[in-house]
C-alpha positions as CSV (number, residue, x, y, z in Angstrom):
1,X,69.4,-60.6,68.4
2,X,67.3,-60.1,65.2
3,X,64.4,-61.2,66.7
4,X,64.8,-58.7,69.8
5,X,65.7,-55.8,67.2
6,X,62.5,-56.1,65.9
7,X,60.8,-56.2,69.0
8,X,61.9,-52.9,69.9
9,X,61.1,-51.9,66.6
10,X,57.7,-52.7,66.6
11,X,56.6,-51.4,69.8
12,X,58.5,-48.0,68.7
13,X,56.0,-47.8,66.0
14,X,53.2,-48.9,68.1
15,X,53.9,-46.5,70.3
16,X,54.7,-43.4,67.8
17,X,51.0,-44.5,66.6
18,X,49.5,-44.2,69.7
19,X,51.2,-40.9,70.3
20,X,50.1,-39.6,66.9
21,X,46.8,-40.4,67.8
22,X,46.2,-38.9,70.9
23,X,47.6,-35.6,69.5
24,X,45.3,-35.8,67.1
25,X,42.2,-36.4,69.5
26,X,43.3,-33.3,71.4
27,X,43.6,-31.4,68.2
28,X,40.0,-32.2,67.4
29,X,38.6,-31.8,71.1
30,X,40.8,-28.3,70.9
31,X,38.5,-28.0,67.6
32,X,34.9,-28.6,68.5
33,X,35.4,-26.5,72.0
34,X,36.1,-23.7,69.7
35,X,33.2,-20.7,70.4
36,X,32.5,-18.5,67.9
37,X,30.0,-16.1,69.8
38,X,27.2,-13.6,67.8
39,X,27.1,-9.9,69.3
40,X,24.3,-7.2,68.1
41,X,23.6,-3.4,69.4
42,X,21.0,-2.4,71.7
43,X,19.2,-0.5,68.6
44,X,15.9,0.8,68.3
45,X,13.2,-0.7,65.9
46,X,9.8,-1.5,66.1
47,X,8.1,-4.3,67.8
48,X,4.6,-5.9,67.2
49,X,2.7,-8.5,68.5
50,X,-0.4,-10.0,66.3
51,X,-3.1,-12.2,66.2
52,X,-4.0,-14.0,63.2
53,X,-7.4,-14.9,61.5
54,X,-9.4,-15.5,58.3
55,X,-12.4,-13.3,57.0
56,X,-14.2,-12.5,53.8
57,X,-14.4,-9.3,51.9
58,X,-17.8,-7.5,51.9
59,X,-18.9,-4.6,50.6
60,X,-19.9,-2.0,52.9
61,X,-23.0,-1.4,52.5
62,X,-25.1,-4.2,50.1
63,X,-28.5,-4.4,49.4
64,X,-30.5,-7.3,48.2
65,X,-32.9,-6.1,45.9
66,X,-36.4,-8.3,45.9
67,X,-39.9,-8.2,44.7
68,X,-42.9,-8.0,46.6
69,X,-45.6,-9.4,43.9
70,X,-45.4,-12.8,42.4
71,X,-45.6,-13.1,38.4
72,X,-42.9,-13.3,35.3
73,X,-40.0,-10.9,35.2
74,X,-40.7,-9.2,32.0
75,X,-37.9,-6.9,31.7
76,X,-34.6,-6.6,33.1
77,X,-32.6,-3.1,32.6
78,X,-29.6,-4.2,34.7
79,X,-26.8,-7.0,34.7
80,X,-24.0,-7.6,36.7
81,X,-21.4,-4.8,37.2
82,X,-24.2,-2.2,36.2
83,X,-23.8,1.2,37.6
84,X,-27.1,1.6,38.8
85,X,-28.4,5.1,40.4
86,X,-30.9,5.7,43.3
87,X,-34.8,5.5,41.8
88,X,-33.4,3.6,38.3
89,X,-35.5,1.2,36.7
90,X,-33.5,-2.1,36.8
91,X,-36.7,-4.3,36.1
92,X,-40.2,-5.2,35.3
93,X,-42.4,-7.7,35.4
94,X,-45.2,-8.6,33.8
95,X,-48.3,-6.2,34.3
96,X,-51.5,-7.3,32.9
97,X,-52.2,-9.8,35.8
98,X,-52.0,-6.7,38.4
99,X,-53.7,-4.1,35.9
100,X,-56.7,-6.6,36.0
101,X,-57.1,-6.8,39.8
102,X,-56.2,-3.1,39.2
103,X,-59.3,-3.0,37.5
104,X,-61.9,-5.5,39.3
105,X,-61.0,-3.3,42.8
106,X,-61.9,-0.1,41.2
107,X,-64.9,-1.0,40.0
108,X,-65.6,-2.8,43.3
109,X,-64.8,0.5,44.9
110,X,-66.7,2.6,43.0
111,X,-69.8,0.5,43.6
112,X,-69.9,0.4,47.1
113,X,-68.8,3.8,47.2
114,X,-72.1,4.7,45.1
115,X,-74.2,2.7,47.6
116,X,-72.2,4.5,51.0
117,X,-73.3,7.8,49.0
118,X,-76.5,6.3,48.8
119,X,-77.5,4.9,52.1
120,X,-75.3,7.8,54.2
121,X,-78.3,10.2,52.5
122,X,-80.9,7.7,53.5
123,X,-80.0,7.6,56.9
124,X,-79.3,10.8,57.5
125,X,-83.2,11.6,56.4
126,X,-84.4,9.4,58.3
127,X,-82.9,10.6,61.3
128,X,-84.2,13.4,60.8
129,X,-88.0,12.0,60.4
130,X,-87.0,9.5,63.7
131,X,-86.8,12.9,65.3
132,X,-90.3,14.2,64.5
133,X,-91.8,10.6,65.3
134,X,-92.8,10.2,61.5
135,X,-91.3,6.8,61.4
136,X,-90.8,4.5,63.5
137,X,-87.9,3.1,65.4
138,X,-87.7,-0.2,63.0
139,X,-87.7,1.9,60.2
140,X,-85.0,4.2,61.6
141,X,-82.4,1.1,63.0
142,X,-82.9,-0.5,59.2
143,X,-81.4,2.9,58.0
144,X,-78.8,2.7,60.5
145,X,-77.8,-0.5,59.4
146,X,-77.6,0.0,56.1
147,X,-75.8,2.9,56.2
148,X,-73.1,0.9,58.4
149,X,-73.0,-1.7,56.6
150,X,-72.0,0.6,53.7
151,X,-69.4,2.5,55.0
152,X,-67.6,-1.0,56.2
153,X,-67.9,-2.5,52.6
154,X,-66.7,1.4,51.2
155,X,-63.7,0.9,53.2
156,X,-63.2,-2.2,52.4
157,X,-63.1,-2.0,48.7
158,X,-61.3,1.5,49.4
159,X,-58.1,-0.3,50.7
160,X,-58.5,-3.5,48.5
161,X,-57.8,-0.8,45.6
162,X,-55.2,1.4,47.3
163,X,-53.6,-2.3,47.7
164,X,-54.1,-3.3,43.6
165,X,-52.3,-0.1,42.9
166,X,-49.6,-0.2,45.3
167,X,-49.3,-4.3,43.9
168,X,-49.0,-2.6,40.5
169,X,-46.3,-0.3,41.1
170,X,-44.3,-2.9,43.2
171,X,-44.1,-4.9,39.1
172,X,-41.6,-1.7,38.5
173,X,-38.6,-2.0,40.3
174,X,-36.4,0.5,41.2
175,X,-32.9,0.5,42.9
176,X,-33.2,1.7,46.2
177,X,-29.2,3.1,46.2
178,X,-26.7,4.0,44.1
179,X,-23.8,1.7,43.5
180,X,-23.0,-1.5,41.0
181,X,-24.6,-4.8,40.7
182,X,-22.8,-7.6,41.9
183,X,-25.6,-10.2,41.1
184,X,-28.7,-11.0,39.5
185,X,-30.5,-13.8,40.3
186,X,-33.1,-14.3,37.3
187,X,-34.1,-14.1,33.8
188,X,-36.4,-12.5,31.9
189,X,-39.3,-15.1,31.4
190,X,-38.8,-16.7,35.0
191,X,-41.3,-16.7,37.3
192,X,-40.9,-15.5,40.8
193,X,-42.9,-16.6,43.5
194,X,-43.6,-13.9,46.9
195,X,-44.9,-16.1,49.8
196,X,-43.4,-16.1,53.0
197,X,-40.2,-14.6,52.1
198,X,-39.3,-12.3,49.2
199,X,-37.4,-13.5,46.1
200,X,-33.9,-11.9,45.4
201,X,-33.8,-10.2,42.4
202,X,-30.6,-8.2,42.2
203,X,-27.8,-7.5,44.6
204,X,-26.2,-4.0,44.3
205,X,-23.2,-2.9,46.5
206,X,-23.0,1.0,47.0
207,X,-19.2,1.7,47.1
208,X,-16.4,-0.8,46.4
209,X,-13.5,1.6,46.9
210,X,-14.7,1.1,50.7
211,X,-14.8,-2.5,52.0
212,X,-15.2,-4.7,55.1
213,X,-13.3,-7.8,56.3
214,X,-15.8,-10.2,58.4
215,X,-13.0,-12.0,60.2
216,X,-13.3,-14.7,62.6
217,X,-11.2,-14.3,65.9
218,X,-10.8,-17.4,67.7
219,X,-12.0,-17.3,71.5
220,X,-8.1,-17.4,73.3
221,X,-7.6,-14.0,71.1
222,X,-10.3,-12.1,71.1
223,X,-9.5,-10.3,74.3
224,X,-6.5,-8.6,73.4
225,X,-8.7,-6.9,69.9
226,X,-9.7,-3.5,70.2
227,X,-11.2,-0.8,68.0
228,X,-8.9,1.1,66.0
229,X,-6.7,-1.6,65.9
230,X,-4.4,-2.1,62.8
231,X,-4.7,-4.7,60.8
232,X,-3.1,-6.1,57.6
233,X,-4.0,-8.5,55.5
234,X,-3.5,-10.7,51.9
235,X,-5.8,-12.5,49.5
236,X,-4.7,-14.7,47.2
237,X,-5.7,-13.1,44.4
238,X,-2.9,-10.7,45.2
239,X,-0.1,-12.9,47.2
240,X,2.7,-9.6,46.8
241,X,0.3,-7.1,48.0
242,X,-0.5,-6.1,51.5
243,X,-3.9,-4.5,52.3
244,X,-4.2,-2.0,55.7
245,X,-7.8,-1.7,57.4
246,X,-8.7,-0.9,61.3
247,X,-11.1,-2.9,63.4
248,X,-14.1,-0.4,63.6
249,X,-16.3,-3.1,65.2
250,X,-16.2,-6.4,67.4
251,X,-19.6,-8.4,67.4
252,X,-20.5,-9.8,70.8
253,X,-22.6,-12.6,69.5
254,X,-20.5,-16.0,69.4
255,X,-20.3,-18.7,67.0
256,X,-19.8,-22.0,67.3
257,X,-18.4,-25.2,65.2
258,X,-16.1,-28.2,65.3
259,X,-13.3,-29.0,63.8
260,X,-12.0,-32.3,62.7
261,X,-9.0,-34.0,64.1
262,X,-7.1,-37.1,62.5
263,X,-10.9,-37.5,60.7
264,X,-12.2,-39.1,63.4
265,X,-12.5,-36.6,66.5
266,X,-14.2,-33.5,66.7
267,X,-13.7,-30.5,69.3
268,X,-15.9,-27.7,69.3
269,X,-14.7,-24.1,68.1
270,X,-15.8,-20.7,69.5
271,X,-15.3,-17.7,67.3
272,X,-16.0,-14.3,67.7
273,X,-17.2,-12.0,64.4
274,X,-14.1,-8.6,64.2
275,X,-15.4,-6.1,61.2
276,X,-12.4,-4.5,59.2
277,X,-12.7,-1.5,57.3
278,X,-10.4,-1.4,54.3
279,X,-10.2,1.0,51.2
280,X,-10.1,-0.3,47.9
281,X,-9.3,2.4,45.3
282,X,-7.5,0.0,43.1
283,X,-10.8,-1.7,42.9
284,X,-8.7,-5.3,43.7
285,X,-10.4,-6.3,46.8
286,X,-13.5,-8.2,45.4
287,X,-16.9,-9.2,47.5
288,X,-16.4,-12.5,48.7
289,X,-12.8,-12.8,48.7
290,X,-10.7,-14.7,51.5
291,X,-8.5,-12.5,53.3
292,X,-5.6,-14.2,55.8
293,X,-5.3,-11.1,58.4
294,X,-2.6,-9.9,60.8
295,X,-4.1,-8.0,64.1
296,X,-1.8,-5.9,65.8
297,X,-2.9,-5.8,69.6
298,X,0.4,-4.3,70.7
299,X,2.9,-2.2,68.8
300,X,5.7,-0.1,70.1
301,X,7.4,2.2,67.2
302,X,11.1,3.6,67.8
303,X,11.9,2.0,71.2
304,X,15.0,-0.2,72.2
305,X,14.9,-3.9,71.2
306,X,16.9,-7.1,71.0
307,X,16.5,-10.0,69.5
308,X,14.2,-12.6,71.8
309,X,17.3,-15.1,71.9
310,X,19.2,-12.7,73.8
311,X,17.2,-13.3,77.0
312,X,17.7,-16.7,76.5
313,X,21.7,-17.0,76.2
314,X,23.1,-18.8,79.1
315,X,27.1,-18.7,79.7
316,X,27.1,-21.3,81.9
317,X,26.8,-23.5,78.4
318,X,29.5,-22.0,76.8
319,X,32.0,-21.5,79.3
320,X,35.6,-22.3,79.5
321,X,37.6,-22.9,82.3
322,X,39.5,-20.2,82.1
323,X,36.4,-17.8,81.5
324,X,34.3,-15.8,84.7
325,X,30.6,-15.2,85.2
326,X,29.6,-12.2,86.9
327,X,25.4,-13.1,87.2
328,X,23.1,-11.1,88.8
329,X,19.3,-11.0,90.2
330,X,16.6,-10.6,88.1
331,X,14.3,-12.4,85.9
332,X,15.3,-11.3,82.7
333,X,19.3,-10.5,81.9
334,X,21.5,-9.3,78.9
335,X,24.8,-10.7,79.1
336,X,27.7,-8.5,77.8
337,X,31.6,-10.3,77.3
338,X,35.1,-8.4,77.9
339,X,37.9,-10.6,77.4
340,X,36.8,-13.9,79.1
341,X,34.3,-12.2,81.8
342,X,30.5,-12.6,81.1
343,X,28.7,-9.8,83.2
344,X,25.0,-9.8,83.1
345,X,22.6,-7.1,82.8
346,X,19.2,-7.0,84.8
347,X,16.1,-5.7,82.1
348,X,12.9,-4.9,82.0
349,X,10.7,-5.8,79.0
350,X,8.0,-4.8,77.3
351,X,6.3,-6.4,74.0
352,X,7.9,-9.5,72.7
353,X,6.7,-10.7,68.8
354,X,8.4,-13.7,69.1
355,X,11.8,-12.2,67.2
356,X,12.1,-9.2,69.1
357,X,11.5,-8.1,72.5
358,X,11.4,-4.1,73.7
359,X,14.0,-3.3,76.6
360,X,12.3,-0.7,78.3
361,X,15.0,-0.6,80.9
362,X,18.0,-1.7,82.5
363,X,20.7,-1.0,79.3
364,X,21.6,1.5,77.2
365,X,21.7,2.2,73.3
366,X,24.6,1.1,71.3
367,X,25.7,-1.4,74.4
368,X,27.0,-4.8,72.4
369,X,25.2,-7.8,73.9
370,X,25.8,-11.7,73.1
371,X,22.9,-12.9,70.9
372,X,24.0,-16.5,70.6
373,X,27.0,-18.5,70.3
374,X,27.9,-21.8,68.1
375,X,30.9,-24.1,68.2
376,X,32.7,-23.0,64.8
377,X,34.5,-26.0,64.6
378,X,32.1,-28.6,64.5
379,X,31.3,-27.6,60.8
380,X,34.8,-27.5,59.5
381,X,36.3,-30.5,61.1
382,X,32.9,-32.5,59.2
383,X,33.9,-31.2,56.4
384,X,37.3,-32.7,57.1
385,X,36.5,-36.0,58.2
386,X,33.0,-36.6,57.0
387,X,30.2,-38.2,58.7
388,X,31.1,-41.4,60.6
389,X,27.7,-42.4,60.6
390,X,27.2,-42.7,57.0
391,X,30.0,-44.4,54.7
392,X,32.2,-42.3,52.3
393,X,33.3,-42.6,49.0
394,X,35.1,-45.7,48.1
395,X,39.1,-45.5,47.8
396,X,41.1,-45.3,44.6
C-alpha cells in the first residue's frame, strides 16, 4: 500500500512539473510574440541625394614664374608667402655675362650698319652713272651686290642686338600679377639652366580668399553633376568645419588608372575632372590640401518625407491572428494601424538619400504611419534567462 502511495505521489509531481512547464512555455511564446510597433508623422524636411569624391585645393588663378636666360640667380627679393604686386622685382640674376653679348652685338651692329651707310651710297651712285652708260654693267651688279649684301648683315646684326637687350632685361624678373608666393624653387648662387623648357623660379597665387577644388568624379556619377551644383566638403586640417563651393565647371577630358584589389588584381578606373569654386576668407583652405566632397545632384527643401524604411514595412511579418490587412495596388505603400487593421496607402515618390524619401503624393501632413516594428520581448525575457548558447555564472 506504501509502495502504491508513492506511486501516485510521484506521478502527481511529475505531472504538476510538466504542467508548470508548459505554462511557462506559453508564457514566454506569449512574450517574444509581443510587437511593439514605431509610428512617425508625415512631416516636411529636406531631402538630398549626393555623390561623393576626393579633389585638391588650388588656388584660382597660379602662375609659375620662370626665366628665359640661363646664368646664376644673383638676387632674390621674394620668399614664400611674399605679397608680391604686379611689375615687382622678385629677382635677378647675374648680369655681366648678357651685358657682354650686350656689348659684342652693338658693336657688331654698328659696324655693319656703317658699311650698309656706306655701300647703300655707293650703289645708289652708281646707278645713277649705269644710267648714263659711264660704267659698265659689271661695275654696276658689284654695287648691287654689295649694297645687298649689306643691308642683310645690317639686319642681321640689328636683331642679334634687339635680342642681347631683350636677353638682358629678361635677368630682371618681375611678377607678372599680384598675389602671394607660395613657392620658390631656388637660391641665390644656383644656376638655372633655359633649354627646352623654362626653369621655375617662383610660384605666386593671385587670391587665396577664392579657391578651387579639382575633384575626381568617378564615371557611374558623373552624369547626374551639373553646374551650379552645391557641394560641401572637409579637409582634414579642419575635421569640424564644413566648406560650401558650386561646380562652375566639368572637364570633358577623361582619365584613366587602376586600382588594386587584394594586391594582386588590378581594374582599370575612369574619372572625370568637376572644378569647385570655394571662398576662403578665413584663409584655412591651403593650396594643395585634400578635400573629401559631397555633391548634391538632387535636393528638395520643405517637401513631405518619411523615413526610407517606411516603404519597406510589411504587415504580413508582424501580423497576429486576430489582426486584418487592408493592401492595396501600387508599387510603393504607407501603411497606417487602427486598433488591429493595417490599411495601406498607395504614394508616389520623389528623391530618396538613402534615410529619407520625398512623398510627393498619395498622403497627407501629420498622417501617423508605421515606421518599423520589433518584438519587445525578446530583449527582456534575455535579460531574464540569459543566453542559452553561452554558459552563465556558476551557482552559489
Amino acid at each position: 500500500m506504501k509502495k502504491g502511495i508513492r506511486r501516485a505521489i510521484t506521478w502527481t509531481v511529475i505531472a504538476a512539473v510538466i504542467a508548470v512547464t508548459v505554462i511557462l512555455a506559453a508564457g514566454k511564446r506569449k512574450a517574444l510574440q509581443q510587437v511593439t510597433y514605431e509610428t512617425v508623422s508625415v512631416e516636411k524636411g529636406d531631402v538630398a541625394y549626393f555623390v561623393t569624391a576626393t579633389g585638391t585645393i588650388e588656388p584660382v588663378t597660379e602662375v609659375e614664374v620662370g626665366t628665359q636666360v640661363s646664368g646664376i640667380i644673383a638676387k632674390l627679393y621674394a620668399d614664400y608667402n611674399s605679397t608680391v604686386k604686379e611689375g615687382q622685382i622678385i629677382a635677378e640674376m647675374d648680369k655681366v655675362p648678357l651685358e657682354s653679348d650686350l656689348a659684342s652685338a652693338r658693336a657688331t651692329y654698328n659696324g655693319n650698319k656703317a658699311e650698309f651707310v656706306y655701300q647703300e651710297k655707293n650703289y645708289r651712285r652708281s646707278k645713277g652713272l649705269h644710267e648714263k652708260n659711264l660704267i659698265s654693267d659689271t661695275e654696276y651688279e658689284q654695287a648691287e651686290y654689295n649694297y645687298a649684301m649689306a643691308r642683310s648683315a645690317f639686319e642681321s646684326s640689328e636683331a642679334a642686338l634687339a635680342k642681347a637687350e631683350r636677353n638682358l632685361s629678361y635677368a630682371t624678373i618681375a611678377s607678372p600679377i599680384d598675389g602671394i608666393v607660395i613657392d620658390r624653387a631656388v637660391e641665390e648662387g644656383q644656376t638655372v639652366a633655359a633649354g627646352f623648357e623654362t626653369p621655375t623660379l617662383f610660384t605666386i597665387a593671385a587670391d587665396l580668399t577664392k579657391m578651387q577644388v579639382v575633384a575626381d568624379v568617378d564615371e557611374a556619377d558623373i552624369g547626374g553633376v551639373k553646374e551650379g551644383q552645391r557641394v560641401s566638403f572637409t579637409v582634414d586640417a579642419y575635421p569640424d568645419d564644413v566648406f560650401e563651393g558650386r561646380v562652375i565647371q566639368i572637364r570633358l577630358g577623361s582619365s584613366s588608372g587602376t586600382s588594386s584589389v587584394t594586391g594582386t588584381t588590378t581594374e582599370s578606373v575612369v574619372t572625370y575632372e568637376v572644378v569647385i569654386a570655394a571662398d576662403n576668407p578665413d584663409l584655412k583652405l591651403l593650396p594643395r590640401l585634400t578635400a573629401n566632397l559631397s555633391i548634391y545632384t538632387k535636393e528638395a527643401h520643405d517637401v513631405l518625407c518619411v523615413p526610407s524604411r517606411a516603404l519597406r514595412f510589411n504587415p504580413e511579418a508582424v501580423a497576429g491572428k486576430n489582426d486584418r490587412i487592408n493592401d492595396c495596388e501600387g508599387e510603393a505603400k504607407l501603411w497606417t494601424r487602427e486598433g488591429n487593421v493595417f490599411t495601406a496607402h498607395p504614394v508616389t515618390t520623389g528623391i530618396n538619400d538613402g534615410i529619407s524619401t520625398e512623398i510627393t503624393g498619395g498622403i497627407g501632413e501629420g498622417t501617423e504611419i508605421i515606421a518599423g516594428a520589433s518584438f519587445a520581448g525578446l530583449e527582456s525575457l534575455a535579460k531574464k534567462n540569459g543566453n542559452p548558447f553561452m554558459p552563465g555564472p556558476p551557482r552559489k
